[in-house]
Biopython code that builds the backbone (N, CA, C, O; Angstrom):
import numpy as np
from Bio.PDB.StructureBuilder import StructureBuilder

atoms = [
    (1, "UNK", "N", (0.843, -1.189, 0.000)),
    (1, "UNK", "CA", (0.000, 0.000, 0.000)),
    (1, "UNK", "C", (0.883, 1.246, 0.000)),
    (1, "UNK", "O", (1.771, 1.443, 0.830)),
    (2, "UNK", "N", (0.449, 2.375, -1.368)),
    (2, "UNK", "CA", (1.342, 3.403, -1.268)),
    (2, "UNK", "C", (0.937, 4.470, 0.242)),
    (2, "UNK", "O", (-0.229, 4.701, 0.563)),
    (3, "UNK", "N", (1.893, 4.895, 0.852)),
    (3, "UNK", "CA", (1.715, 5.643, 1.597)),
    (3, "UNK", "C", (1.643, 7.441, 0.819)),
    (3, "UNK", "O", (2.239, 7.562, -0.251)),
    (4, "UNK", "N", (1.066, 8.464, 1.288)),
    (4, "UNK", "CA", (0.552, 9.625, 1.175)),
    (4, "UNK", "C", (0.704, 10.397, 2.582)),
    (4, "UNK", "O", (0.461, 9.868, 3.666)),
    (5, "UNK", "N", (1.076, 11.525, 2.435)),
    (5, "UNK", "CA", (1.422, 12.316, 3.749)),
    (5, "UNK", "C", (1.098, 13.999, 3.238)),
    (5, "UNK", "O", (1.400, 14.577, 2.193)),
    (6, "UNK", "N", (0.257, 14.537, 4.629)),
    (6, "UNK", "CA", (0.089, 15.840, 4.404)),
    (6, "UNK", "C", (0.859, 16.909, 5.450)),
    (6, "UNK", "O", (0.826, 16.616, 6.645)),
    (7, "UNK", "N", (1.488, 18.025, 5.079)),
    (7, "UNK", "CA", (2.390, 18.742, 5.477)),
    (7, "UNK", "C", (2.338, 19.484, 5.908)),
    (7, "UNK", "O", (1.549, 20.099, 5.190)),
    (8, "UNK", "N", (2.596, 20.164, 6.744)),
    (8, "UNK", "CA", (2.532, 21.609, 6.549)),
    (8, "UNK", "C", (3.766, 22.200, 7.366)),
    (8, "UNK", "O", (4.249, 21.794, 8.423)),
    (9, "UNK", "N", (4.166, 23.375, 6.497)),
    (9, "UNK", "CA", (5.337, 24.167, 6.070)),
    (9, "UNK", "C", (5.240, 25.478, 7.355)),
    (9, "UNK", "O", (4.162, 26.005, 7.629)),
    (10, "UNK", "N", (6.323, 25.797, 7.925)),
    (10, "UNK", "CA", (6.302, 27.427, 7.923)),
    (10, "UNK", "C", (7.057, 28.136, 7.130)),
    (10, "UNK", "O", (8.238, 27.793, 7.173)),
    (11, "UNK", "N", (6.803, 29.051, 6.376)),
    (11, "UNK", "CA", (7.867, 29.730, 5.704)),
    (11, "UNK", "C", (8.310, 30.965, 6.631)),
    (11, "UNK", "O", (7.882, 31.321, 7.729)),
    (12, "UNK", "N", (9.457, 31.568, 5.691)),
    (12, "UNK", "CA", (9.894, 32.238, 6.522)),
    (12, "UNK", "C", (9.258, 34.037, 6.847)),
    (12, "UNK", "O", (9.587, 34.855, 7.706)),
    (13, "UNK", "N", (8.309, 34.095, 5.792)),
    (13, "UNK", "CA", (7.711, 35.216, 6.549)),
    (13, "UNK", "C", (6.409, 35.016, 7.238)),
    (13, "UNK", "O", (5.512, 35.857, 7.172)),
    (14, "UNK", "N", (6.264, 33.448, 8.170)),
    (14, "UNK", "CA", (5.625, 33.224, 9.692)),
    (14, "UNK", "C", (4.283, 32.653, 8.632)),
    (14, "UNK", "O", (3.427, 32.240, 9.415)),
    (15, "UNK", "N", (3.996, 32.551, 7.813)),
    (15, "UNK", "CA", (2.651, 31.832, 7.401)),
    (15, "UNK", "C", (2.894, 30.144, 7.002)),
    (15, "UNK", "O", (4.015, 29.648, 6.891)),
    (16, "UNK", "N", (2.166, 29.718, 6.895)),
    (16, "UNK", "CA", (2.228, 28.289, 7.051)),
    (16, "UNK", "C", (1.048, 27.858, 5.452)),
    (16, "UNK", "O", (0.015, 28.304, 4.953)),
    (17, "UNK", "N", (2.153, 26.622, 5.155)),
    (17, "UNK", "CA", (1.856, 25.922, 4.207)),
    (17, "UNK", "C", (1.262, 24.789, 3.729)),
    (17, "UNK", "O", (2.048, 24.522, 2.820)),
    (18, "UNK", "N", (0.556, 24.066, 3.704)),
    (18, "UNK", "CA", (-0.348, 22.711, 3.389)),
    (18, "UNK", "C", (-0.299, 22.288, 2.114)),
    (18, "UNK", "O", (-0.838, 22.754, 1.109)),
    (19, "UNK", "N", (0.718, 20.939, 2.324)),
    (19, "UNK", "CA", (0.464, 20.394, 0.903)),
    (19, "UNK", "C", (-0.195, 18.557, 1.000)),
    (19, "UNK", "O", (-0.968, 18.309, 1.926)),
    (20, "UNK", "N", (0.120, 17.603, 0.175)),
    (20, "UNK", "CA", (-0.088, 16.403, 0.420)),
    (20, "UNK", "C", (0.882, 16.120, -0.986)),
    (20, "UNK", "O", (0.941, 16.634, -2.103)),
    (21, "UNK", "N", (1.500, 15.165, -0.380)),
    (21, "UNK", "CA", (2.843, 14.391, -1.458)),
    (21, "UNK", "C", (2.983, 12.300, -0.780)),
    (21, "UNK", "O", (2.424, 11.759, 0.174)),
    (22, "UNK", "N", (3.579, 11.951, -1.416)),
    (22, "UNK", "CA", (4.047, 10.379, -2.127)),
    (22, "UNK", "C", (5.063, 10.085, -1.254)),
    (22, "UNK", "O", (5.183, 9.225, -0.381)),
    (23, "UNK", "N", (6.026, 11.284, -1.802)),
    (23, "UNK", "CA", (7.034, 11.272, -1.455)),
    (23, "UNK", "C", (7.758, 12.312, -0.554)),
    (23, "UNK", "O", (8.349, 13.181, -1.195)),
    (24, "UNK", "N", (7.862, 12.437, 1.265)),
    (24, "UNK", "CA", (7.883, 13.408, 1.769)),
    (24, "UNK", "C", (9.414, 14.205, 1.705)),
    (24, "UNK", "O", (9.544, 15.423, 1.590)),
    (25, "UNK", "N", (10.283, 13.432, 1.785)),
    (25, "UNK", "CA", (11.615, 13.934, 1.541)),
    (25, "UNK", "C", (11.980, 14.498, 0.413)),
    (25, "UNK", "O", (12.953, 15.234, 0.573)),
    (26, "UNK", "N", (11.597, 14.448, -0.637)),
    (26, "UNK", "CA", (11.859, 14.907, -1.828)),
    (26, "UNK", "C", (11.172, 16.460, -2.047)),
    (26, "UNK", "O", (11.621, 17.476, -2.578)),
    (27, "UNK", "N", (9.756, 16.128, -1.324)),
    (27, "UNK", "CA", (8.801, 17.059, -1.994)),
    (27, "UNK", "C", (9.136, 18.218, -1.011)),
    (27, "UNK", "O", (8.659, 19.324, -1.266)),
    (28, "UNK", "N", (10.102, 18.020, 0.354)),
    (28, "UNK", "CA", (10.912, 19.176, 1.189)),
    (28, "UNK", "C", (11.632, 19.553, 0.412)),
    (28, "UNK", "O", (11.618, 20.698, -0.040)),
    (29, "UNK", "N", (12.455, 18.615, 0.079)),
    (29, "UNK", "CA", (13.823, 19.098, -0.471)),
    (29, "UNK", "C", (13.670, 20.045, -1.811)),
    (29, "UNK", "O", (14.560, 20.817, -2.167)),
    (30, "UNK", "N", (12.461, 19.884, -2.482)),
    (30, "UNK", "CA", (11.822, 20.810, -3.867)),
    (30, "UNK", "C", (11.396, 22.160, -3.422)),
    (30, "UNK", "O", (11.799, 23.220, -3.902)),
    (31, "UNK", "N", (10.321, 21.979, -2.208)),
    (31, "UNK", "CA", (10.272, 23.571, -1.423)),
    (31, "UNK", "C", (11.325, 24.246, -1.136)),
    (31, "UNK", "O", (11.416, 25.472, -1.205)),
    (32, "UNK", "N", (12.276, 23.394, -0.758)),
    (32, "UNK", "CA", (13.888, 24.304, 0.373)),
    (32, "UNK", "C", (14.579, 24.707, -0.911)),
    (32, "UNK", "O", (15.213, 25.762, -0.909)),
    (33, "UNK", "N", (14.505, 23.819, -2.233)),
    (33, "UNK", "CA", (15.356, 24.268, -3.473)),
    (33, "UNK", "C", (14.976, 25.183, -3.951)),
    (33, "UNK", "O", (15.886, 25.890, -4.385)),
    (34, "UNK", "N", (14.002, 25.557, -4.102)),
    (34, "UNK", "CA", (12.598, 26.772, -4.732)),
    (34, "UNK", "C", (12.618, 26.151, -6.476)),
    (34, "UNK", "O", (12.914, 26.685, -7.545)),
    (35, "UNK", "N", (12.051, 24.502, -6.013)),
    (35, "UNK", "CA", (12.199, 23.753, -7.875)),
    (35, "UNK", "C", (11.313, 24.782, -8.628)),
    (35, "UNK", "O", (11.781, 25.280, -9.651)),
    (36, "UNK", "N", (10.080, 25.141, -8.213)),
    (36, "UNK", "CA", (8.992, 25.553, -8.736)),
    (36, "UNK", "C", (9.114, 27.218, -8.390)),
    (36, "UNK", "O", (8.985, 27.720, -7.274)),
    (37, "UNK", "N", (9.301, 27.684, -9.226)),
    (37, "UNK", "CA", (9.430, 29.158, -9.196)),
    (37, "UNK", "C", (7.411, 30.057, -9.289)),
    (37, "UNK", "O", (7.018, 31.181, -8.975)),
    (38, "UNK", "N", (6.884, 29.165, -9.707)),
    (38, "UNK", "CA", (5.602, 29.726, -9.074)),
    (38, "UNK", "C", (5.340, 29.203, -7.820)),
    (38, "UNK", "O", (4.335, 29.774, -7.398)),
    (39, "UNK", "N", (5.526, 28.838, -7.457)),
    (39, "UNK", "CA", (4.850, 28.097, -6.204)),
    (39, "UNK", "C", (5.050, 28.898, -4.945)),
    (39, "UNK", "O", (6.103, 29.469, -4.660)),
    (40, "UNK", "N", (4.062, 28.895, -4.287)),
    (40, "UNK", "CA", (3.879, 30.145, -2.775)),
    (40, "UNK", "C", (4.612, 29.935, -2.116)),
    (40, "UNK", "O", (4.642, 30.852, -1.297)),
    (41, "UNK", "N", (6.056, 28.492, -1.698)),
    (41, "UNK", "CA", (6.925, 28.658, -0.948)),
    (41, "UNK", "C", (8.094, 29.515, -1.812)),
    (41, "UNK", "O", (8.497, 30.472, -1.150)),
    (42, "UNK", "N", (8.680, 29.406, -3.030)),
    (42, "UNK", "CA", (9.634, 29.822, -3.464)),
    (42, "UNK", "C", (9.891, 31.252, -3.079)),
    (42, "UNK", "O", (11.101, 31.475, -3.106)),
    (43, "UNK", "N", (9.147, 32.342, -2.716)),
    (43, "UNK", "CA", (9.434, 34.005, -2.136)),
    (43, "UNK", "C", (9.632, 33.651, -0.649)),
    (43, "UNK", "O", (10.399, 34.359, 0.004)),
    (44, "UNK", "N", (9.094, 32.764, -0.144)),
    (44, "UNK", "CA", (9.003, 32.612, 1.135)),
    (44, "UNK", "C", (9.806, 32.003, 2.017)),
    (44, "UNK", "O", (9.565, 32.006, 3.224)),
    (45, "UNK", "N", (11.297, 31.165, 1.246)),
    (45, "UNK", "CA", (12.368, 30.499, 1.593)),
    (45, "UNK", "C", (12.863, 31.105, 2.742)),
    (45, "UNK", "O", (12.513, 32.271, 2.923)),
    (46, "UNK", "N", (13.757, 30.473, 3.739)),
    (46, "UNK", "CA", (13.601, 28.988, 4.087)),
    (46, "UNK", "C", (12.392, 28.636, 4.367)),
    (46, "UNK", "O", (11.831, 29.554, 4.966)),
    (47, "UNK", "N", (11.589, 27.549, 4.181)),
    (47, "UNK", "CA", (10.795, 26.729, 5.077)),
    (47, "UNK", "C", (11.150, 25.454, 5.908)),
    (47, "UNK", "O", (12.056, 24.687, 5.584)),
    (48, "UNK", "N", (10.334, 25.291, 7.039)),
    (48, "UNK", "CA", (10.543, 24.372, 7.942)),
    (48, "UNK", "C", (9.362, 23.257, 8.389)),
    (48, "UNK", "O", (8.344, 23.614, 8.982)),
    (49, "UNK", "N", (9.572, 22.188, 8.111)),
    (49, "UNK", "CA", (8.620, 21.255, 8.205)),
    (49, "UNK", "C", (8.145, 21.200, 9.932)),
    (49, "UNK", "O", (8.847, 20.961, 10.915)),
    (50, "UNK", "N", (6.623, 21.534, 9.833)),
    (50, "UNK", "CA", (6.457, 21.935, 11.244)),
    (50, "UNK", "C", (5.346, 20.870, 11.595)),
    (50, "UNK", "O", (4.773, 21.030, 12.673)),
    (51, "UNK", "N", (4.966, 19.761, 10.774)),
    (51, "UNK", "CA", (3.791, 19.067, 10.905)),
    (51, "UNK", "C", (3.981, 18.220, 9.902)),
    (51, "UNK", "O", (4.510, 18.753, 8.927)),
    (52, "UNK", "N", (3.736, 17.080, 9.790)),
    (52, "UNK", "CA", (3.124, 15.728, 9.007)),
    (52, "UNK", "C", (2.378, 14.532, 9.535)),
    (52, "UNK", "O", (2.636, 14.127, 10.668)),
    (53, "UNK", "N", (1.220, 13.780, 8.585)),
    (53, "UNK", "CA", (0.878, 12.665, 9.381)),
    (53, "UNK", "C", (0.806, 11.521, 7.844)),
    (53, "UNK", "O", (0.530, 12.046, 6.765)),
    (54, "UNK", "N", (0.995, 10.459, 7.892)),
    (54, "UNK", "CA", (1.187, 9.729, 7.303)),
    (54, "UNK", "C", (-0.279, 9.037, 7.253)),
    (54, "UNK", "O", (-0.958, 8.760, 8.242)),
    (55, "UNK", "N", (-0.714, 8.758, 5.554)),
    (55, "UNK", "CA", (-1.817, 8.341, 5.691)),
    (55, "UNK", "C", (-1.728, 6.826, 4.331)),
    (55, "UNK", "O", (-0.856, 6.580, 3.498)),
    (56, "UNK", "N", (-2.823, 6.224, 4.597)),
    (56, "UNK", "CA", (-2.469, 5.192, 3.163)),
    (56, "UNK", "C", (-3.514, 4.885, 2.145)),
    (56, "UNK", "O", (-3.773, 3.949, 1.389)),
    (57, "UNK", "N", (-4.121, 6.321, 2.498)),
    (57, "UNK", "CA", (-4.966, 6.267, 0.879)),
    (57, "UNK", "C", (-4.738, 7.949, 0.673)),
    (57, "UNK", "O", (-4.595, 8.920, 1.416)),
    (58, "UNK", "N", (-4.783, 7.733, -0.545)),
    (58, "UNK", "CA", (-4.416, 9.599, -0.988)),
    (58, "UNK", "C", (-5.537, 10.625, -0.739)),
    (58, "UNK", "O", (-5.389, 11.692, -0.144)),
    (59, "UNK", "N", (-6.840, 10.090, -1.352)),
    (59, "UNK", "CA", (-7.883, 10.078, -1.321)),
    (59, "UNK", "C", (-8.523, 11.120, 0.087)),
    (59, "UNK", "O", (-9.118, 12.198, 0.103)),
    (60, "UNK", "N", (-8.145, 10.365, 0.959)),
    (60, "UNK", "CA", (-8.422, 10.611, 2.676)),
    (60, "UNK", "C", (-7.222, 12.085, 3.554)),
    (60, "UNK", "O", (-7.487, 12.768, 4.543)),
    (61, "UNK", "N", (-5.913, 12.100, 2.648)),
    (61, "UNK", "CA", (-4.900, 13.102, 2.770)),
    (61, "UNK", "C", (-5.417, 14.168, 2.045)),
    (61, "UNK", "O", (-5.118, 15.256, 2.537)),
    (62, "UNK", "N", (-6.242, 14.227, 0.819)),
    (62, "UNK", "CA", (-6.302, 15.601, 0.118)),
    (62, "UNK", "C", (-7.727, 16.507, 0.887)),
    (62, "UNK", "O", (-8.034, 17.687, 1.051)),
    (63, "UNK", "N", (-8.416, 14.932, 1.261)),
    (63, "UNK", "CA", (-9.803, 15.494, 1.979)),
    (63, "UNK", "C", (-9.222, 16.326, 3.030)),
    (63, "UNK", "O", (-9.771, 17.405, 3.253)),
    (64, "UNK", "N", (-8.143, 15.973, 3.744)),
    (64, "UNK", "CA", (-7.560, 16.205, 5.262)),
    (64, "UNK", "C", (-6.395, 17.778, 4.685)),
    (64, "UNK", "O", (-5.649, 18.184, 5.576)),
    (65, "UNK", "N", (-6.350, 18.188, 3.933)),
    (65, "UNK", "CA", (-5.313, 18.849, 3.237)),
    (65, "UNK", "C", (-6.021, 20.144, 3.230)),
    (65, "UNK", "O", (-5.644, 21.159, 3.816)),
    (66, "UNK", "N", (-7.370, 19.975, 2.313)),
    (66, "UNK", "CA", (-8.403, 21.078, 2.093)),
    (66, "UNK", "C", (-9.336, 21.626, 3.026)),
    (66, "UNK", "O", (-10.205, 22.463, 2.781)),
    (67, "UNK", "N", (-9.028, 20.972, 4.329)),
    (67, "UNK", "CA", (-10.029, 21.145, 5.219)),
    (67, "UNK", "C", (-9.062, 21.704, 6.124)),
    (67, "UNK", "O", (-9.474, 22.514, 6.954)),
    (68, "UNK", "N", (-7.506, 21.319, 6.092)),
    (68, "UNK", "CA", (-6.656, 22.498, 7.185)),
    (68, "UNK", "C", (-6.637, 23.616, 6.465)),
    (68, "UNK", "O", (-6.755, 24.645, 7.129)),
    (69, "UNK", "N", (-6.481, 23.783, 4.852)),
    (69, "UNK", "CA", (-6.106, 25.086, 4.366)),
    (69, "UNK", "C", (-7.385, 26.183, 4.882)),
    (69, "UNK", "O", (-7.519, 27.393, 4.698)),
    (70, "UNK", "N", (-7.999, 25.454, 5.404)),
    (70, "UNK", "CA", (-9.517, 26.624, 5.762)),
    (70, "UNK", "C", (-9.385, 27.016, 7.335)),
    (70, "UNK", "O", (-9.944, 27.955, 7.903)),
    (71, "UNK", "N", (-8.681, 26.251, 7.775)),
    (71, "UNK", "CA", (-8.434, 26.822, 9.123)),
    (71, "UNK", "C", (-7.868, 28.037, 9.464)),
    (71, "UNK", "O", (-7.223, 28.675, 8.633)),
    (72, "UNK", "N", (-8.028, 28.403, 10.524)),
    (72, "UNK", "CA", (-7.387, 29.747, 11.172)),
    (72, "UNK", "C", (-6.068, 29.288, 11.577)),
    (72, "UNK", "O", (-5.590, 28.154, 11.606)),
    (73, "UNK", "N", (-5.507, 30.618, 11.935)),
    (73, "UNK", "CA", (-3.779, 30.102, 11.768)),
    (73, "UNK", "C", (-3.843, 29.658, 13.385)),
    (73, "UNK", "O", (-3.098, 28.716, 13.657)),
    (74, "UNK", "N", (-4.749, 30.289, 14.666)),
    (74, "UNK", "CA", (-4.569, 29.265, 15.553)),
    (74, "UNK", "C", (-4.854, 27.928, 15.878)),
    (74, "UNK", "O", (-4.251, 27.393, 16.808)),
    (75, "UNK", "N", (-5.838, 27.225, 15.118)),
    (75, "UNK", "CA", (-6.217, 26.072, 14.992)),
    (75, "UNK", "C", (-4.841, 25.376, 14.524)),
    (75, "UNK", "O", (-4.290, 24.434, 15.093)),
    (76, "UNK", "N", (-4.430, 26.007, 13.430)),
    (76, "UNK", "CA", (-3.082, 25.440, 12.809)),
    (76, "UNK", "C", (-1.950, 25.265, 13.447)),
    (76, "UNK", "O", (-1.029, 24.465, 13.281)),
    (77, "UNK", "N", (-2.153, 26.204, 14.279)),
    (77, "UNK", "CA", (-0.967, 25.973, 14.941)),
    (77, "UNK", "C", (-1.460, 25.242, 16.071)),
    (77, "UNK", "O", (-0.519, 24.488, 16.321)),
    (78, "UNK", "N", (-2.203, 25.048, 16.758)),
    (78, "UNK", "CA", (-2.668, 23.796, 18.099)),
    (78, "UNK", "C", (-2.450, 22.562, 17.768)),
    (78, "UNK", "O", (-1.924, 21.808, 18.587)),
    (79, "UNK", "N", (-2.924, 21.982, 16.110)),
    (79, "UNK", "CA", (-2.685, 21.080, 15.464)),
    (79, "UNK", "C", (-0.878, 20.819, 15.823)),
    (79, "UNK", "O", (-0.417, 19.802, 16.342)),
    (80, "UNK", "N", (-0.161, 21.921, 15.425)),
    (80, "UNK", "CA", (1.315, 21.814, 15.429)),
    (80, "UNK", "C", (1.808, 21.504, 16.239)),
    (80, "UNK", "O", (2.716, 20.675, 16.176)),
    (81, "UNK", "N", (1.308, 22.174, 17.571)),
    (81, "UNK", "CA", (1.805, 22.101, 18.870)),
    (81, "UNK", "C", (0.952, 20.984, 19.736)),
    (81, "UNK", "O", (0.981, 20.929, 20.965)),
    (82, "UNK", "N", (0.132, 20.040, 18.825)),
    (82, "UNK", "CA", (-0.174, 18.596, 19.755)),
    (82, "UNK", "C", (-1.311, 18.666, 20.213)),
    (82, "UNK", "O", (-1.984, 17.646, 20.363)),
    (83, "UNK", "N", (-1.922, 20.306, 20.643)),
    (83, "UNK", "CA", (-2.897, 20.822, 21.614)),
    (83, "UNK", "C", (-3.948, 20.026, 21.130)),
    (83, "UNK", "O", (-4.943, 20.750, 21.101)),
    (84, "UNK", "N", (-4.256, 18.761, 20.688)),
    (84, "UNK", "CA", (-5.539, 18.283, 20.166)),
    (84, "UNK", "C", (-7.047, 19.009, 20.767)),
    (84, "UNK", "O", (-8.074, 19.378, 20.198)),
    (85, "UNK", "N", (-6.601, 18.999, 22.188)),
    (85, "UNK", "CA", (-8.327, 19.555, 22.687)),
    (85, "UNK", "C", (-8.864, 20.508, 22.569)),
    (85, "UNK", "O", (-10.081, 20.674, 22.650)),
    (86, "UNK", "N", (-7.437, 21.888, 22.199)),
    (86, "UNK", "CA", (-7.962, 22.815, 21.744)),
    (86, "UNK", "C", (-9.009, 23.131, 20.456)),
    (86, "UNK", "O", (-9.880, 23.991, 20.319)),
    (87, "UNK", "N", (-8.414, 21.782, 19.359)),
    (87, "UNK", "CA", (-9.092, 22.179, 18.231)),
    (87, "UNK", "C", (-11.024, 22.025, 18.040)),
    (87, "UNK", "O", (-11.618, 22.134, 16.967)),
    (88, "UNK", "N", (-11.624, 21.772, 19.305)),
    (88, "UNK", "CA", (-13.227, 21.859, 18.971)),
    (88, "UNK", "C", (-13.563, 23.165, 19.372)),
    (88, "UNK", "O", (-14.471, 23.755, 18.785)),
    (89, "UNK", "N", (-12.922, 23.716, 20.338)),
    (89, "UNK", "CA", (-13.014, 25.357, 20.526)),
    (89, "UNK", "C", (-12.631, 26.181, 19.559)),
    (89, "UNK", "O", (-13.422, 27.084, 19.286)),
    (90, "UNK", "N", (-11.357, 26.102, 18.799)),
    (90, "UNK", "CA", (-11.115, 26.819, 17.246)),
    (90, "UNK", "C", (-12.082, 26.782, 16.538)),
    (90, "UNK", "O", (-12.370, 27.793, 15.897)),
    (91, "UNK", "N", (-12.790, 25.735, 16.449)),
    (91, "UNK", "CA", (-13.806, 25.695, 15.120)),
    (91, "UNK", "C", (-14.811, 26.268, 15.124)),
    (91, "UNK", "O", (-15.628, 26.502, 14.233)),
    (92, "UNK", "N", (-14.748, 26.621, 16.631)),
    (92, "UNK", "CA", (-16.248, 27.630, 16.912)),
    (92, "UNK", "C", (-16.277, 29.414, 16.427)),
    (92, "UNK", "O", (-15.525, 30.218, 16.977)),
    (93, "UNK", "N", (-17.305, 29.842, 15.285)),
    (93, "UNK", "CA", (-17.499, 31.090, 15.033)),
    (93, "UNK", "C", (-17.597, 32.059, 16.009)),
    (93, "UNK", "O", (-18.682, 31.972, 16.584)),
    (94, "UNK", "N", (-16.716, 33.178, 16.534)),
    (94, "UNK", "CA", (-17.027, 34.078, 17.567)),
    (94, "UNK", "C", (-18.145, 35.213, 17.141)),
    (94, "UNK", "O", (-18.167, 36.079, 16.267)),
    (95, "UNK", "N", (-19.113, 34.777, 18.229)),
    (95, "UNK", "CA", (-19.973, 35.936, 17.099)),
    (95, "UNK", "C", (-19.999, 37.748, 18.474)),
    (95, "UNK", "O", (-20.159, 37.768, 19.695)),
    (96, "UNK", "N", (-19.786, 38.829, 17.565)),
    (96, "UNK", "CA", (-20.025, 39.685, 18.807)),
    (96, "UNK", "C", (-21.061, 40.793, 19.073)),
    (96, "UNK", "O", (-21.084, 41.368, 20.161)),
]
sb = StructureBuilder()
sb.init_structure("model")
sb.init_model(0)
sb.init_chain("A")
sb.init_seg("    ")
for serial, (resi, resn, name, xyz) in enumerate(atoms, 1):
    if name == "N":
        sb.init_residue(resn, " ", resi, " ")
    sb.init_atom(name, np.array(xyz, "f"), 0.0, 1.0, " ", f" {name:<3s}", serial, name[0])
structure = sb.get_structure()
């Protein structure tokens, strides 16, 4: 079974990145190179791998991929920092 893993990046001007790749070492080593000169890490060099989870259908990583890119950057970062329990309170709309 191929394995699939989703990422996420900090670059270096403090915003954070979400991708899903095959191959995780390579697809760092393409961000840190700046292979892709369009791509939203290449202005944003260095980046630092601040998160991954290993999954074994791709399918289930892109669902999981598109649903962090919608998050708030503190959710994202609780995710980063382990805080699991925080994340049902993030998801809640503050209304005022």
């Amino acid at each position: 079974m191929k394995k699939s893993y989703l990422y996420i990046l900090k670059c270096s001007d403090g915003t954070y990145y979400t991708g899903v790749t095959s191959n995780l070492g390579n697809r760092i080593q393409e961000h840190a190179e700046g292979k892709y000169p369009s791509s939203y890490t290449f202005w944003r060099r260095p980046v630092v791998l601040v998160f991954y989870s290993e999954f074994t259908c791709i399918k289930i990583a892109i669902e999981k991929e598109k649903q962090i890119k919608k998050w708030s950057r503190a959710k994202k970062e609780a995710l980063i920092e382990e805080n699991y329990h925080l994340l049902p309170n993030l998801a809640k709309k503050k209304f005022q």
